[in-house]
N, C-alpha and C positions, 0 to 999 in steps of 0.2 A: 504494500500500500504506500508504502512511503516513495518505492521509487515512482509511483503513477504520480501521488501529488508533485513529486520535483520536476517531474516531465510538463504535467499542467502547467506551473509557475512558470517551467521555463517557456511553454507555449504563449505566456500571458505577458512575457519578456520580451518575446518575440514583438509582438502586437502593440505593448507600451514601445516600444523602442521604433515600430514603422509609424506611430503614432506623432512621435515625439519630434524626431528629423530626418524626415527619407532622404536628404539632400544632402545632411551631412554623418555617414557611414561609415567609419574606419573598421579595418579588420588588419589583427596581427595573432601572431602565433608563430610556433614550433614545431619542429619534427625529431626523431630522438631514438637512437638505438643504444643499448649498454647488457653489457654483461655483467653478473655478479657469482662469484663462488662463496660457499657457505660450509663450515662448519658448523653441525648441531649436534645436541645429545637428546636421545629417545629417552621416556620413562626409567629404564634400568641404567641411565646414565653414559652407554657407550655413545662413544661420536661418529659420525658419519658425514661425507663432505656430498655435496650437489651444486648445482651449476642451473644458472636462470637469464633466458635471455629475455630482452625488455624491448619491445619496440612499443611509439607512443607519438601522436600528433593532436594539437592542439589548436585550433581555432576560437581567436575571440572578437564577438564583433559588439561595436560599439557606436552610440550614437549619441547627439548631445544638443541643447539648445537655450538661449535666453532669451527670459521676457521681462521687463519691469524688476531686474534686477535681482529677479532667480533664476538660475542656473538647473536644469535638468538633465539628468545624464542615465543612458541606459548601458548594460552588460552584459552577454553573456558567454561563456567559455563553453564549446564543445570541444569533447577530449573523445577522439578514435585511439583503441588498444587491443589487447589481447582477447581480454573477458568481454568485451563489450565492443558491438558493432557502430554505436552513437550514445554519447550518454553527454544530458548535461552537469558538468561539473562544477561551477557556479555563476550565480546569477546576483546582480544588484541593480538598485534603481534609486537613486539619489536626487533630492532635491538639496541645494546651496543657495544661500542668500548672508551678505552678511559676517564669512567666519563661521556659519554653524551648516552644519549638512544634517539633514533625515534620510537613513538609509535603510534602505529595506533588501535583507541577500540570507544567505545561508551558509553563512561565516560566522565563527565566533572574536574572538577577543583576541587570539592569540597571544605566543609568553610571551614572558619579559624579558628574555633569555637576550644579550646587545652580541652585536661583535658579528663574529661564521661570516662574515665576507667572501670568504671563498670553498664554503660548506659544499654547493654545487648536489655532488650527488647525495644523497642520504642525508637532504637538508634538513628533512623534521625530525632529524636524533638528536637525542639530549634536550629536553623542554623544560622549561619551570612555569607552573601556572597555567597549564594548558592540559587538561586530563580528562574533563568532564564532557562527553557528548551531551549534543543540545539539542535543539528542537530544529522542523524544516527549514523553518520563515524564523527572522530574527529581526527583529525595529532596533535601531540604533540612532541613538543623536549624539553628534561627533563635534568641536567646538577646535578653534584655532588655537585655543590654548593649551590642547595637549589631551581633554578632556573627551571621553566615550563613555558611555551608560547604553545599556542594549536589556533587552526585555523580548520574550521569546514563549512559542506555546509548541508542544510538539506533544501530536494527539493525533494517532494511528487508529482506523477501526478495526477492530476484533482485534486490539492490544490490551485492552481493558484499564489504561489508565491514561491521565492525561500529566504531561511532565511541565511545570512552571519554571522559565529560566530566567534570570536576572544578573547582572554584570554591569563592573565599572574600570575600566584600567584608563590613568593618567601617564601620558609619556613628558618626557624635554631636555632638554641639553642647557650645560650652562660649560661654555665653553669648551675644552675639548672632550667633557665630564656628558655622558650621556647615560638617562637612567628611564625605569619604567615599573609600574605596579599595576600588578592586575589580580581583578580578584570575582568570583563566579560562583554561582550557589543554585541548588535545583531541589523543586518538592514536589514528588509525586501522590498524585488519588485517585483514589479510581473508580471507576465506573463498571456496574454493575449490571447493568444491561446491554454495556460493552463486553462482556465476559470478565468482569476484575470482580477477584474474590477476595472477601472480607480476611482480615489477618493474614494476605500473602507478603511475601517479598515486595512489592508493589505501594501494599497499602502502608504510605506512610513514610516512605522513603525519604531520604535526603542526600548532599553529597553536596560539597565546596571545594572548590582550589585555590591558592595564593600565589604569587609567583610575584619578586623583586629583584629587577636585575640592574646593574650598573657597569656601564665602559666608560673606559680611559685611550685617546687616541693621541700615541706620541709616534710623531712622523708617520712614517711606512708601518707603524708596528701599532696593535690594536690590542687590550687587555681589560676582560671581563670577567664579571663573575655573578651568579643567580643564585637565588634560593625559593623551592619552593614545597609545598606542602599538601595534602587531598585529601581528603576524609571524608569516606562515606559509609551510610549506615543502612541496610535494607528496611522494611517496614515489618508489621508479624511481631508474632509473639516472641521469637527468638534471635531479634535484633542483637549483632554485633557489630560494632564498627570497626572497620577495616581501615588504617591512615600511610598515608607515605612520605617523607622527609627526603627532599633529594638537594643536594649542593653541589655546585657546577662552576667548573675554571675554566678560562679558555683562552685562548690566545688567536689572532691574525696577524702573519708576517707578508707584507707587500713586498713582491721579486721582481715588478714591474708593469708595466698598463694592463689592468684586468688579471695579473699572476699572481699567485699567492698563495700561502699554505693555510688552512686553520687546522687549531689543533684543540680538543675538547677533554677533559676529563671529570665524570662527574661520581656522585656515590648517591645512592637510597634508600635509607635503611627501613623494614614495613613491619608492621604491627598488625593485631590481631586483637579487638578488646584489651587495648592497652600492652600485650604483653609483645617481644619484641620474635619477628619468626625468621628473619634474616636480613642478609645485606644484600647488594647488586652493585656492582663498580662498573663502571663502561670508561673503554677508552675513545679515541678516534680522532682518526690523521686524515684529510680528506689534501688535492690541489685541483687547482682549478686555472686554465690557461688558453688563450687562444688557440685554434690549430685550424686553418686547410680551411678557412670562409666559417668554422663550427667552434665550439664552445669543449674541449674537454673538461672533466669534471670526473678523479677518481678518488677512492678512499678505502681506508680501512679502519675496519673498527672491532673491538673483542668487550666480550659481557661476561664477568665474573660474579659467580649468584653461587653466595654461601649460607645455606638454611642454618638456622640457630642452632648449635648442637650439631649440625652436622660437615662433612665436606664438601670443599670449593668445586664448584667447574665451570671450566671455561669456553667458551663456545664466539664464534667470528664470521669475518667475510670482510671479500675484498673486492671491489668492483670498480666500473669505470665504462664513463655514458661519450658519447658524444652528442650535442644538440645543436641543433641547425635553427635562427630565429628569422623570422621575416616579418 
């Protein structure tokens, strides 16, 4: 159900958007092949390596217009791939007047996490404040000063509950000093003639994330660091809460127009009803450099997840994309 309403929306994006400025159109996007090899460990903990190849194009078109001193703007990105023959990927619809925008897309807040300049492939590893799925449609009012507050409903039939999202993250820079906070919270209830049964996991839910991050940029070389936090609780009779702590270093070294390495290391320690059930360390090297009219983009990175009480293991991959943008 949910992918039919995103399909809707994006047909309604479509319609807003030939609505809006048939005149003035843009379209840009990408195309993108990469390979990744993997190390992982099954249940009984032996590893075993595999290999995945990635091909991926992206179309996003766009349209825009003012009247009387607002500004309107439409979006939307269609992503062809493997698992899917057309899908839309996201969609937004903004109005601007003033410093302040109304946007209406199916994005969240994302972290706070500063720096990854040249993260490239396996850019959404390592996050702070960014954990919580949300709902299709999300309203947002966005201000010049740094300022986002979003508010959101994500409510499937025959899901049997309806999920309330709310969210606020402040970004801004003061000199070469660049920082961000965000922070996200959801309550679930449910519906009973939807199929949501009294005392489930559903009924009563909640769940929050925090994320604060801060950069430092001297010269060519870039140095951040995050922290962020997520705790959520199911609903029922035998609600526990589940929370995670994660703290994140990172570094970008510029090697020249567009070259560069980032370099990521973070740790998470998770709990269970307060008590502590283990750690997870991730590393990751990723570069990122022109090549051949295309964008290379490779990396590596390894996950150490050591349960309380018991032994470490380590598990990886290493991979490397190239993408082509027009």
């Amino acid at each position: 159900m949910r992918k039919a309403i995103k399909f809707c929306l994006a047909l309604a994006m479509v319609g807003t958007m030939a609505s809006v400025a048939l005149a003035d159109v843009t379209t840009s996007g990408w195309a993108r092949f990469g390979l990744k090899s993997s190390t992982l460990a099954d249940a009984t903990g032996d590893n075993y390596s595999k290999m995945d190849m990635e091909s991926s194009a992206l179309v996003a078109i766009a349209s825009s217009m003012e009247s009387d001193g607002w500004t309107a703007t439409a979006e939307i990105d269609l992503l062809v791939g493997e698992d899917y023959a057309l899908a839309a990927d996201w969609y937004s619809f903004t109005l601007a007047k003033d410093g302040m925008k109304l946007i209406l897309d199916n994005d969240d807040l994302g972290n706070a996490g500063q720096g990854k300049s040249y993260a490239g492939y396996l850019d959404s590893y390592g996050k702070a404040g960014d954990h919580l799925g949300h709902g299709n449609t999300l309203v947002k009012v966005a201000m010049d000063m740094g300022l986002t507050a979003m508010i959101g409903i994500n409510s499937e039939t025959g899901s049997g509950y309806t999920q309330q999202d709310l969210g606020v993250s402040y970004a801004g820079a003061a000199g070469d000093i660049s920082y961000a906070v965000v922070y996200q919270t959801y309550t679930k209830t449910i519906d009973e003639k939807d199929g949501g049964v009294p005392f489930s996991a559903d009924d009563g839910a909640t769940g929050s994330d925090m994320g604060i991050g801060v950069g430092m940029a001297m010269g060519t070389m870039g140095f951040n660091f995050a922290y962020g936090t997520k705790a959520e609780t199911p609903g029922g009779l035998l609600a526990v809460e589940t929370a995670e702590n994660i703290m994140q270093l990172g570094a970008d070294i510029g090697l020249g127009d567009d070259t560069g390495i980032t370099v990521v290391y973070d740790t998470t320690s998770q709990t269970v009803d307060g008590e502590n059930t283990g750690v997870m360390t991730n590393t990751y090297v990723a570069y990122k450099a022109p090549m051949l009219g295309c964008t290379l983009s490779a990396a590596y990175y390894s996950t150490t997840t050591t349960p309380e009480g018991g032994d470490a293991l380590t598990t990886g991959a290493i991979g490397a994309r190239l993408q082509h943008s027009f």
